[in-house]
C-alpha positions as CSV (number, residue, x, y, z in Angstrom):
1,X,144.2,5.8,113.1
2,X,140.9,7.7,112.9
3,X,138.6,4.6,114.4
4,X,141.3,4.3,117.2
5,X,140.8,8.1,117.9
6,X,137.1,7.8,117.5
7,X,137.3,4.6,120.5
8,X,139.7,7.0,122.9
9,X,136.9,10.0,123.1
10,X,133.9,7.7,123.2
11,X,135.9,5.8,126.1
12,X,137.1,9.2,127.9
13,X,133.9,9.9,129.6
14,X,133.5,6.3,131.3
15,X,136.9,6.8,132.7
16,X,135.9,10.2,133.5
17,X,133.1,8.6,135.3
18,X,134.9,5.9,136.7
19,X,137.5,8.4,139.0
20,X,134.1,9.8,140.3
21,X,133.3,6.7,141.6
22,X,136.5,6.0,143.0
23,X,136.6,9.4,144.6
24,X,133.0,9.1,145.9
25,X,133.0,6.1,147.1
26,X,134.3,5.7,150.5
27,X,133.2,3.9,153.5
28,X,130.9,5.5,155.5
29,X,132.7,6.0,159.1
30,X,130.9,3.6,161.6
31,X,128.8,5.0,164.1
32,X,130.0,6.7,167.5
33,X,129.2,5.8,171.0
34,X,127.1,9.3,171.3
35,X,124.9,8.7,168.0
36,X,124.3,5.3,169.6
37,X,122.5,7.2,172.8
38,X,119.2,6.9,174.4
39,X,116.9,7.7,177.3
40,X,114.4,6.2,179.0
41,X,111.3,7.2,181.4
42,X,109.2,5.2,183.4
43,X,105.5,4.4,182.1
44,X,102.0,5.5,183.8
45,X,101.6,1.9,184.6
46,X,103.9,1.0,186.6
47,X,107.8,2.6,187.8
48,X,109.3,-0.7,187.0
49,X,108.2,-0.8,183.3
50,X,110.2,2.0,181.3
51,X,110.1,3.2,178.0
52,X,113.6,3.3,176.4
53,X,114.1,5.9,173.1
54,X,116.8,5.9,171.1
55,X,118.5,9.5,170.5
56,X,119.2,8.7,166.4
57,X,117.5,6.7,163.6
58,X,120.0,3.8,162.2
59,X,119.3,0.5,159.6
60,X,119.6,-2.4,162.5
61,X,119.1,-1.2,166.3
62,X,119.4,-4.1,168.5
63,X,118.6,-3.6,172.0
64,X,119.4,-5.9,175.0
65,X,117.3,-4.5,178.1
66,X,119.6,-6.5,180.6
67,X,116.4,-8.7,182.4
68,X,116.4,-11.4,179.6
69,X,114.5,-9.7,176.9
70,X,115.9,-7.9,173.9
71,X,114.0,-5.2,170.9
72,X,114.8,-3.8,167.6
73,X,113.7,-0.4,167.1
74,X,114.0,3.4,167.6
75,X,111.5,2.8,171.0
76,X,111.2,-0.2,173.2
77,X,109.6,-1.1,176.3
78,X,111.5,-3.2,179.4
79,X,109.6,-4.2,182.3
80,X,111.9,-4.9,185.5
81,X,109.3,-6.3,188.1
82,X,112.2,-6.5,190.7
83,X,114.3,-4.1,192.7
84,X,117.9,-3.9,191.6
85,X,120.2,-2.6,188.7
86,X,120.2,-3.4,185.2
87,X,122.5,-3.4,182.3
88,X,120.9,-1.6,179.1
89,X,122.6,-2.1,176.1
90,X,121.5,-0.2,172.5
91,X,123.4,-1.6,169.2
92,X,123.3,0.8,166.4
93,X,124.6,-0.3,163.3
94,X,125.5,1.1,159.6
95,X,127.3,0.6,156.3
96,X,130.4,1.4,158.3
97,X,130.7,-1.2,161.3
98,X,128.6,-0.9,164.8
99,X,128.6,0.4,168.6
100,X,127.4,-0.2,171.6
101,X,126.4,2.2,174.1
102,X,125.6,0.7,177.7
103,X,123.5,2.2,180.5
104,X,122.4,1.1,183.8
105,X,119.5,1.7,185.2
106,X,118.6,1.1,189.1
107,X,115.3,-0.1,190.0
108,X,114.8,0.8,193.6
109,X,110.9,-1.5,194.9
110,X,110.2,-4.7,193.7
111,X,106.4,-4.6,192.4
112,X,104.6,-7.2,193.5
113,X,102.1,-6.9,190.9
114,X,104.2,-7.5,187.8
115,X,105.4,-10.5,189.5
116,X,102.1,-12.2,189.8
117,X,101.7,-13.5,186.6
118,X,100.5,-17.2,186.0
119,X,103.4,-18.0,184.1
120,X,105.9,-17.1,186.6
121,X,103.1,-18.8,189.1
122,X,103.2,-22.0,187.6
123,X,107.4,-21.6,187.2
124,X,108.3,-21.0,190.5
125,X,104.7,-21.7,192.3
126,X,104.5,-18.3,193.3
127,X,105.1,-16.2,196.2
128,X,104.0,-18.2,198.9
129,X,106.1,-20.9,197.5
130,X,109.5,-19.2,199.1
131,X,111.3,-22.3,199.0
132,X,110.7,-22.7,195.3
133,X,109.4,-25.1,193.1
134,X,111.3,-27.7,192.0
135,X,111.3,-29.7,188.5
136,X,112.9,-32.9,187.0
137,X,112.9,-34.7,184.2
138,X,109.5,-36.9,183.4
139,X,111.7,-40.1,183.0
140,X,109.0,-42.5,182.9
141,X,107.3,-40.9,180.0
142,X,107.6,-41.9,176.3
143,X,108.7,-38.7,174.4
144,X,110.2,-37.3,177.7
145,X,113.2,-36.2,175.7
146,X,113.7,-36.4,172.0
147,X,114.7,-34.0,168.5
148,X,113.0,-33.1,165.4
149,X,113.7,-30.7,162.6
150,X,114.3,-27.1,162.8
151,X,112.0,-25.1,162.2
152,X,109.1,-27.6,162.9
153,X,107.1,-28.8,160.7
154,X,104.1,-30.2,161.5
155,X,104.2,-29.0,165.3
156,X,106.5,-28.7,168.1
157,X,107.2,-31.8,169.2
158,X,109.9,-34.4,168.8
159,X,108.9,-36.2,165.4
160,X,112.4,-37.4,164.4
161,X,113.0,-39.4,167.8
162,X,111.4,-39.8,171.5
163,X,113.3,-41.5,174.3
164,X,111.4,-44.5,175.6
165,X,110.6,-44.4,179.3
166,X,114.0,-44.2,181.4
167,X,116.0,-45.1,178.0
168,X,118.8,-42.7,179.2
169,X,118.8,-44.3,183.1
170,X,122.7,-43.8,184.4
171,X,123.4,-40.3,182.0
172,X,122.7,-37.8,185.2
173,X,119.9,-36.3,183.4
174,X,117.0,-38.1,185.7
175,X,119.4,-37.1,188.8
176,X,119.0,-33.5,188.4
177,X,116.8,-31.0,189.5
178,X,115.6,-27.6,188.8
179,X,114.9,-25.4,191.4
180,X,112.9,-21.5,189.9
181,X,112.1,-19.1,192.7
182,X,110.2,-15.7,192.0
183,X,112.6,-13.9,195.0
184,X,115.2,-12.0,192.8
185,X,114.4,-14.4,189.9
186,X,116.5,-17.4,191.8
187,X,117.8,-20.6,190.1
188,X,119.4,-23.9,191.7
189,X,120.7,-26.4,189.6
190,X,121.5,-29.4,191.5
191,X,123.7,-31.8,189.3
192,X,123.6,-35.2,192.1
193,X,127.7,-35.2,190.0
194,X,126.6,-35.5,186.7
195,X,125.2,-33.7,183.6
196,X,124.1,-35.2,180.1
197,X,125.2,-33.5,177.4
198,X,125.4,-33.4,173.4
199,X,128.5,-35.0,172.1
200,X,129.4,-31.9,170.3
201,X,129.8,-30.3,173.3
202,X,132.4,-32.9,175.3
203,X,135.1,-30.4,175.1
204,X,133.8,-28.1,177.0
205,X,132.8,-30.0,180.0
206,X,137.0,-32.1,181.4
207,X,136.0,-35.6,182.1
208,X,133.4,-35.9,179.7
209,X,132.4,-39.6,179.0
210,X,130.4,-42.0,177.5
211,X,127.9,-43.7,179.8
212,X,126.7,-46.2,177.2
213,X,123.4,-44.2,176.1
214,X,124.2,-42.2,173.7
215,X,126.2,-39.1,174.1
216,X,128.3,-37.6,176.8
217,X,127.8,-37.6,180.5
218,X,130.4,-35.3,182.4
219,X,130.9,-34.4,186.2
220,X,129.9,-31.0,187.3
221,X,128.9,-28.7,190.0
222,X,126.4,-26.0,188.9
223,X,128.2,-22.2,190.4
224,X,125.9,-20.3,193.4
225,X,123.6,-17.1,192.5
226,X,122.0,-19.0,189.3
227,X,119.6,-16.7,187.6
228,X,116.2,-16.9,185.6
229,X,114.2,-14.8,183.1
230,X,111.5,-15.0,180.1
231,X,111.0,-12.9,177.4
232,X,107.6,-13.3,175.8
233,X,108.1,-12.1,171.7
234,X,105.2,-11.4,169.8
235,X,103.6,-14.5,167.5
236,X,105.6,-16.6,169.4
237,X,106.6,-19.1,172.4
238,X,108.3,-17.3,175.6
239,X,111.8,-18.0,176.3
240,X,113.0,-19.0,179.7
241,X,116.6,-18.3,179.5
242,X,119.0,-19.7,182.4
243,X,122.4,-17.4,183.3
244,X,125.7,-18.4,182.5
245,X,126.4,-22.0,184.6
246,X,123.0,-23.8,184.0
247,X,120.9,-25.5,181.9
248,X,117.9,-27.9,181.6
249,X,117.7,-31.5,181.0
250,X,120.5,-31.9,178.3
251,X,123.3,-29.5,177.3
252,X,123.3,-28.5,173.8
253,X,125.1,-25.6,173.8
254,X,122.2,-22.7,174.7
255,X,120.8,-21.8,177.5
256,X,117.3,-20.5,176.3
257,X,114.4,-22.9,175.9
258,X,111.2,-22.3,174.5
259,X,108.2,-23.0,176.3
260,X,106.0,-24.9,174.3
261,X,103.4,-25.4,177.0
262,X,103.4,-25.2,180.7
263,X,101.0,-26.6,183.3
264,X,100.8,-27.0,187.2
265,X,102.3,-30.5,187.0
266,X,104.5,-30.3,183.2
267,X,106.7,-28.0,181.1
268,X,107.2,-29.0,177.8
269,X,110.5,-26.9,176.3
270,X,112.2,-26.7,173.3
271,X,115.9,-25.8,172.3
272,X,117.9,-25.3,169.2
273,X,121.4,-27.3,168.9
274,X,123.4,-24.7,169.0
275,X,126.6,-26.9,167.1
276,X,123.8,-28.2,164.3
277,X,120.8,-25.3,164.2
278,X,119.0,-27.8,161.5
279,X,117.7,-29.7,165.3
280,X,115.7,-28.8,167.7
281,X,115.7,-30.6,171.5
282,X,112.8,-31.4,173.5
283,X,112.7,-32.1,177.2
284,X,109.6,-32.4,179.6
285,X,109.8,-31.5,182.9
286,X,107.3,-32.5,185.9
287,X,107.3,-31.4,189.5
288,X,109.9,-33.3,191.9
289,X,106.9,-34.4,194.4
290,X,104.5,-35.1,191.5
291,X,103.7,-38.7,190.4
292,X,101.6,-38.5,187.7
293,X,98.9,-40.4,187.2
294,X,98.8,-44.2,185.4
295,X,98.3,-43.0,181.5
296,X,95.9,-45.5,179.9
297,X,96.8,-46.9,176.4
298,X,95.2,-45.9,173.5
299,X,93.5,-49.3,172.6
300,X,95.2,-50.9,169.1
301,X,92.4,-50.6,166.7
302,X,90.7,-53.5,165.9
303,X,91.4,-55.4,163.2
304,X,89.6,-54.4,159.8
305,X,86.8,-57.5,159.5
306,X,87.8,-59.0,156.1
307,X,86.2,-57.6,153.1
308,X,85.1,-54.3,155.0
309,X,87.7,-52.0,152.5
310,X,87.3,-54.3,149.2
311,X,89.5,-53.5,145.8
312,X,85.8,-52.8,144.0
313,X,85.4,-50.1,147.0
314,X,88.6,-48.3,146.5
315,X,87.9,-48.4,142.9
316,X,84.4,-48.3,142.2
317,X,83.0,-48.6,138.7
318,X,86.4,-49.0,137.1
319,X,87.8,-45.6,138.6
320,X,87.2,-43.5,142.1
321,X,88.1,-40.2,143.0
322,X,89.2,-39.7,147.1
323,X,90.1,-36.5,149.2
324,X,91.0,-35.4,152.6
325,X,87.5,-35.2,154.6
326,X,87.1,-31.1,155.6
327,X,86.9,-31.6,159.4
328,X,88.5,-32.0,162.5
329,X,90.6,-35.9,163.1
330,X,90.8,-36.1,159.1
331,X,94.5,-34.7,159.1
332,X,97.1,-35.2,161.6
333,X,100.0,-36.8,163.7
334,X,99.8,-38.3,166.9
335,X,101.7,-41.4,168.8
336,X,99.2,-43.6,167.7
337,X,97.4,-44.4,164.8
338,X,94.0,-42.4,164.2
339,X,95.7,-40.3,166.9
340,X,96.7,-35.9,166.1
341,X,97.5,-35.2,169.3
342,X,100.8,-34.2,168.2
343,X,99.3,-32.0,165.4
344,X,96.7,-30.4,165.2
345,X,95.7,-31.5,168.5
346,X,91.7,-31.6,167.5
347,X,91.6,-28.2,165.0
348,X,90.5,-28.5,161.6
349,X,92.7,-26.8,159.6
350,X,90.8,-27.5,156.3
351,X,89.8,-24.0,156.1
352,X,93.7,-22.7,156.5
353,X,95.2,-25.4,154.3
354,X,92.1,-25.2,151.8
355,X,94.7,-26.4,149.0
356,X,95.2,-29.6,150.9
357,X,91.7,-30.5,151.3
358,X,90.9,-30.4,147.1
359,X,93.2,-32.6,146.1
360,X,92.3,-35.6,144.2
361,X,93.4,-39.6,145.2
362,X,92.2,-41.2,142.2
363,X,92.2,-45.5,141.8
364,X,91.8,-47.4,138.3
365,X,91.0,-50.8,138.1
366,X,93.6,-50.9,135.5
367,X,96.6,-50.7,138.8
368,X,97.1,-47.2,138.1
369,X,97.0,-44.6,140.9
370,X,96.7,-40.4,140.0
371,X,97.2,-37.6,142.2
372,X,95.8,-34.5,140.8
373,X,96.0,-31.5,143.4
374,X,94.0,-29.2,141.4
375,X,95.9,-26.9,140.1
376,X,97.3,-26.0,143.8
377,X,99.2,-27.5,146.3
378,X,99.9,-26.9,150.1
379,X,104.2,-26.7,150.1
380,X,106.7,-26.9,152.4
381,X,110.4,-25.9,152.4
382,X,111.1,-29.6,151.9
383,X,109.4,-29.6,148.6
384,X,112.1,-26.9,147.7
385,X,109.3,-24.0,147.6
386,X,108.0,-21.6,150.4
387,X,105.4,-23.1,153.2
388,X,101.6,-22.4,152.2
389,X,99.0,-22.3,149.4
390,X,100.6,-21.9,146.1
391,X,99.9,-22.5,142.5
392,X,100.9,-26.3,142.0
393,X,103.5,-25.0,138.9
394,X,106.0,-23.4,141.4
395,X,107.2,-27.0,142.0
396,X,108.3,-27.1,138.6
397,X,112.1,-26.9,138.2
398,X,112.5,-27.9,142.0
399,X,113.7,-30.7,143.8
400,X,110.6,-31.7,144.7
401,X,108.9,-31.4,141.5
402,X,108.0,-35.3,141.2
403,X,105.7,-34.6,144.0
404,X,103.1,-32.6,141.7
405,X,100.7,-34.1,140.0
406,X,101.2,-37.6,138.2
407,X,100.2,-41.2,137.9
408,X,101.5,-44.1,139.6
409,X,101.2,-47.5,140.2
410,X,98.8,-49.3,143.5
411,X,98.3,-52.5,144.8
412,X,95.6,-53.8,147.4
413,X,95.8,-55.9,150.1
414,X,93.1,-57.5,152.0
415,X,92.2,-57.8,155.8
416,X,92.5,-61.1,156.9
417,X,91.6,-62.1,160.7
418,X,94.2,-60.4,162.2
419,X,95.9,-57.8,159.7
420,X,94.1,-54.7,158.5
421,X,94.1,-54.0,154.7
422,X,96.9,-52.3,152.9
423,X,97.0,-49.8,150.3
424,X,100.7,-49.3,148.7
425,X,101.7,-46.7,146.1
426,X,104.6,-47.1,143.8
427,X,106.3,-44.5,141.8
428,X,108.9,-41.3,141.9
429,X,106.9,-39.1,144.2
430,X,104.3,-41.2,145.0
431,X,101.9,-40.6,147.8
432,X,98.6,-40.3,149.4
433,X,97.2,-36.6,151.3
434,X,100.8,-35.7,152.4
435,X,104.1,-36.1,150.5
436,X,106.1,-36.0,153.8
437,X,105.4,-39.2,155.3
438,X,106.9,-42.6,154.0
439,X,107.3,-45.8,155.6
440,X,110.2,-45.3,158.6
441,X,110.6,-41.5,158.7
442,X,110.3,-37.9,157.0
443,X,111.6,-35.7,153.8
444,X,113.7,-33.2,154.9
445,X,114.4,-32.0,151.3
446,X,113.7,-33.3,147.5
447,X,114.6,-35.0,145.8
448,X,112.6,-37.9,146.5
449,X,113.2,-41.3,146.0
450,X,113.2,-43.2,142.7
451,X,110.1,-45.9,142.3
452,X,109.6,-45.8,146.2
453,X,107.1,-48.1,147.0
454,X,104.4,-46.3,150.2
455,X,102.0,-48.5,152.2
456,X,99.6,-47.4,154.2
457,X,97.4,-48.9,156.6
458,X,93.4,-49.1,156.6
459,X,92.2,-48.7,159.9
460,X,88.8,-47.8,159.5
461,X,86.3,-47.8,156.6
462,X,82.2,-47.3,156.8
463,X,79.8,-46.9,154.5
464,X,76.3,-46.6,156.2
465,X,73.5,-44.9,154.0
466,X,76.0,-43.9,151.2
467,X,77.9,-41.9,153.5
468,X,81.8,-43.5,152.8
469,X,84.6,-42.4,154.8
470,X,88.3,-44.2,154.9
471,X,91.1,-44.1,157.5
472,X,94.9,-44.7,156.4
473,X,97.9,-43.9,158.5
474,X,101.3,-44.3,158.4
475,X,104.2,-45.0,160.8
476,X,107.0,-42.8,160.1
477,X,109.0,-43.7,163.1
478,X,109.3,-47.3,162.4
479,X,109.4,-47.7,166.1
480,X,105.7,-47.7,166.4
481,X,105.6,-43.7,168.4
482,X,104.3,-41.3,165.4
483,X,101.9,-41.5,162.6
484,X,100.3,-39.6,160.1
485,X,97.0,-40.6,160.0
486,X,93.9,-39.2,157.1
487,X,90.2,-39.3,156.5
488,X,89.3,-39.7,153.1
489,X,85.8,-39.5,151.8
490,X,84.8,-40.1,148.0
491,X,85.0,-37.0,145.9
492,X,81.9,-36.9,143.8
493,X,82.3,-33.2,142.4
């Protein structure tokens, strides 16, 4: 009986404590419409761009400053370059739920000034262009329309797929056109009957139907008094966002794009799938009246003269040691091979991705292949750890841990007269300079394969006063429209 006493008044103070949680413990009540207030004043530069201040502090304000852009923050700055009224909306939340407090503020002279910017210039081609500018899709372009990953990952542009030129003839998309005037921020969308849309999104367009290219077509009228605006965030693309009614190019299911570049004569933009958020969309736009000019092939590159890129030169003396050359062209994706127009579009990023350039490519005459990365390695979310220049351990205990260090197998394969030379790794997690890239596409996410065999091509080798350098790409399309492409030069540290 004693030891049960003994338990009762050691336990009697964590009940004790326990009732002063549960009387302590209530939900905070959410915030009210008045401790959601805020002002706002006009700046010295300008009457049409205002300062708005939030009246309390809260966790998460999310503001919405009613011309297409939107803040976070106590203070936040709107700029309203034409006359007319605007709906301000500040979102406070806390541990008890949210509210919205809504404002509208009147903007009485447009200001020409804030309105003559170049991106709005090459948009809408400006103010003397008062009947607008009109766009449409680039049809006759390769990659005119195509989806990669999202987020990207080796640059904005359609890696996973890329329409061939008028592949998606009889959809409605090369029918339309896009009409952006700077006059009250103006938008005609004229559909010619029919939209193209993603197939997630048949339901919401009645008559929705498959015209034999993929997808949904649907018929539809675009509504009257279609509006634009862009937002321009910090350490990142702006986004031209299209009011309720229209869209760009292809419907799926948002009506902001990124724009990823923007010219007189192009727009390239770039959309999340709003039904799959892992994709991205890309569409290019050109001018209605513009007829671009006859793009000239990249030439195929000749064929490797036989015994160029020998066995004994991969391997040297019974064993050679290969990494990524340290300059601009030595890394990259493009639409053809030897090509990084795609990425990174003629930078060298051997001082940013230092950890990429060390790494070792190692050949035995014995068959065996090594990759040693030095004790660090350049990763990416596919290789189930965070993008950048790590310690090469943090793979360990990840998916993509059989893409660390470790030998394989290699075979050779000579030029002949009209094939170039051929250099295939074999193993789990084999590679050369970038795990990504394998023969007909892209690792979204480890693990990878078992005993998958890699080939790469040889497209250019010299070797001119003991100066070596070897070119290897890859076609992860399988459709002949993107390669990765590397110059290697002997390591002799």
């Amino acid at each position: 009986m004693k030891r049960y006493l003994n338990f009762i008044v050691l336990m009697l103070p964590l009940f004790l404590l326990a009732a002063c949680f549960e009387e302590y413990t209530l939900q905070e009540a959410p915030p009210t419409e008045d401790q959601a207030d805020f002002s706002f004043q006009p700046t010295e530069e300008s009457d049409n761009i205002l300062r708005f201040t939030a009246a309390n502090d809260f966790f998460i304000m999310n503001w919405d400053l009613g011309n297409g852009s939107s803040g976070t923050g106590s203070t936040v700055t709107g700029t309203y370059p034409s006359a007319g009224t605007y709906t301000v909306s500040l979102t406070v939340f806390n541990a008890g739920g949210s509210v919205t407090m809504r404002k509208q503020i009147v903007i009485e002279q447009t200001d020409p000034l804030l309105l003559d910017k170049p991106l709005y210039n090459l948009l809408t081609g400006g103010a003397e262009a008062t009947e607008g500018k009109t766009w449409k899709v680039d049809a006759d372009r390769l990659g005119h329309f195509g989806v990669g990953p999202n987020p990207s990952q080796a640059g904005d542009f359609p890696e996973w797929y890329q329409a061939q030129p008028n592949e998606k003839t009889g959809s409605g998309m090369y029918t339309d056109r896009y009409t952006f005037f700077l006059a009250d921020f103006n938008f005609d969308m004229e559909t010619n009957g029919l939209v193209y849309l993603n197939a997630a999104q048949g339901s919401n367009f009645p008559g929705a139907f498959e015209p034999g290219v993929g997808d949904l077509s649907a018929p539809y009228e675009a509504p009257d008094g279609l509006k634009w605006s862009i937002a321009e965030p910090e350490d990142n693309y702006p986004e031209l966002t299209i009011s309720q009614g229209g869209f760009l190019g292809y419907f799926a299911g948002g009506r902001t794009y990124q724009i990823v570049s923007i010219e007189e004569n192009e727009i390239l933009l770039r959309f999340v799938d709003q039904a799959n958020t892992a994709l991205a969309w890309y569409i290019r736009l050109i001018p209605e009246d513009y007829v671009p000019e006859e793009e000239t092939p990249e030439p195929e590159p000749d064929p490797v003269a036989p015994g160029t890129l020998s066995l004994q030169s991969l391997i040297g003396e019974g064993s050679k040691a290969w990494k990524l050359k340290p300059a601009a062209g030595a890394f990259g994706v493009g639409p053809a091979p030897g090509s990084d127009e795609f990425y990174p579009n003629g930078q060298d990023i051997s001082g940013d991705r230092a950890c990429l350039f060390n790494d070792r490519f190692v050949f035995s005459e014995d068959g065996t292949y090594t990759y040693d990365p030095v004790d660090d390695i350049f990763g990416e979310a596919y290789m189930g750890v965070e993008e950048g220049c790590q310690p090469a351990s943090n793979l360990e205990g990840t998916a993509g841990e059989a893409w660390g260090a470790g030998t394989h197998a290699f075979s050779f394969t000579d030029a002949t007269d009209s094939e170039n030379a051929r250099i295939t790794v074999t193993g789990t997690g084999a590679f050369i300079a970038l795990p990504k890239a394998f023969n007909g596409g892209e690792h979204q996410a480890g693990p990878p394969e078992a005993d998958r065999a890699v080939t790469y091509e040889v497209i250019g080798y010299t070797n001119e006063d003991g100066v070596e350098e070897l070119t290897i790409t890859i076609d992860v399309s399988g459709s002949g429209t993107v390669f990765w492409s590397f110059v290697l030069i002997p390591d002799t540290e």
